[in-house]
C-alpha positions in Angstrom: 0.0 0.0 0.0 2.9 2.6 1.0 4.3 1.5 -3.1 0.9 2.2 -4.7 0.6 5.6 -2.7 4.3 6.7 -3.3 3.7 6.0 -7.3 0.2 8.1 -7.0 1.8 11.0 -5.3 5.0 10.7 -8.1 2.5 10.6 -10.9 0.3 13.5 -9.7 3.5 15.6 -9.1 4.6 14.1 -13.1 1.4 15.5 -14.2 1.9 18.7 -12.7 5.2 19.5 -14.0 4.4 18.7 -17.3 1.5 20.9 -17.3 3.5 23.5 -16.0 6.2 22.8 -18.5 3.4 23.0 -21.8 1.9 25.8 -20.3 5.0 28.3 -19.8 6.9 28.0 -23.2 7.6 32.0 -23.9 11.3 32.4 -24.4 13.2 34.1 -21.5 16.8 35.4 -21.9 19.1 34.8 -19.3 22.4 36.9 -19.2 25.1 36.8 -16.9 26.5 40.1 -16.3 30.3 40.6 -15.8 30.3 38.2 -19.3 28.5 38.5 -22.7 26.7 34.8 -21.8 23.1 35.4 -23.3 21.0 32.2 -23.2 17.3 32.3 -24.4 15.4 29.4 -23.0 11.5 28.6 -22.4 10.4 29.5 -18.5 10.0 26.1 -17.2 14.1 24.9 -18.3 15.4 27.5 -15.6 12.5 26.4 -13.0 13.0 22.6 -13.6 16.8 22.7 -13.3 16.5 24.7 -10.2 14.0 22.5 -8.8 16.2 19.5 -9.4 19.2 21.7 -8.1 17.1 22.0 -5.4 15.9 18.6 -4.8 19.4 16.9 -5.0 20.4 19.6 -2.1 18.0 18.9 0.0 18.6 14.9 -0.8 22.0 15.8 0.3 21.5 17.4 3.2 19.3 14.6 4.9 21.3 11.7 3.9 24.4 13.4 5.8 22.1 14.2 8.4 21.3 10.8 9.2 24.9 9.9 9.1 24.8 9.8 12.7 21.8 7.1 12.7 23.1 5.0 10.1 26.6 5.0 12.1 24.7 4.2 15.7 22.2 1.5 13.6 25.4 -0.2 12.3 27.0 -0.5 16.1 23.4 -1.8 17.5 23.4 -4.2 14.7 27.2 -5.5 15.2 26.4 -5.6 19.2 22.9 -7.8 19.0 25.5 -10.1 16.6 27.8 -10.5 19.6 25.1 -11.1 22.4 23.6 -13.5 19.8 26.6 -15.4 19.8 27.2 -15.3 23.4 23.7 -16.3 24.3 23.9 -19.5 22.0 27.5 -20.1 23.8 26.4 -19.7 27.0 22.9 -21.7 26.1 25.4 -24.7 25.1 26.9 -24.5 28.3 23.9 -24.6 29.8 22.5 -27.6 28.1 25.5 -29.6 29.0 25.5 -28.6 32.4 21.7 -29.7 32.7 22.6 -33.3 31.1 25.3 -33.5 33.6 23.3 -32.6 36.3 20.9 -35.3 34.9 23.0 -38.2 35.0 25.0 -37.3 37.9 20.8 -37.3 39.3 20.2 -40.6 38.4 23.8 -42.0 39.1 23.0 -41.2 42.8 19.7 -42.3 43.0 20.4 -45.5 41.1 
């Protein structure tokens, strides 16, 4: 359900950009002022490349933002590996102290 909504909400957004894009195709000149660069280009080239500019920043910014969780996740996740490995140790041990305990039971009582 969370795939099917995700695809809806990126297919509403597809529709709206590319109604935006048909919609604003009047020729805008961009010029960069200390040089002679003059670059005529519809409206929705400069918006789209800003927004993607935009998007990949933000993108960016949150995955080294979550460095920190990813780095503690990792530790949690090499930690519950030990314990699982000292829990199966120490459940061996305790098996083989209970079969002990079981013959040295019926040793005495035989």
């Amino acid at each position: 359900m969370k795939y099917v909504l995700s695809w809806l909400f990126m297919a509403v957004v597809g529709i709206i950009v590319l109604l935006f894009s048909i919609s604003n195709r009047d020729l805008i000149v961009i010029e960069f002022w200390p040089s002679s660069f003059v670059f005529e280009y519809p409206v929705y080239f400069p918006v789209l490349i800003f927004g993607l500019v935009g998007f990949l920043a933000g993108g960016t910014i949150a995955w080294l933002s979550a460095g920190t969780n990813r780095k503690n996740a990792r530790k949690a996740k090499r930690r519950a590996s030990v314990l699982e490995k000292d829990l199966a140790t120490l459940q061996g041990k305790i098996e083989k102290l209970e079969q002990e305990n079981k013959a040295l039971y019926t040793k005495e009582n035989n």
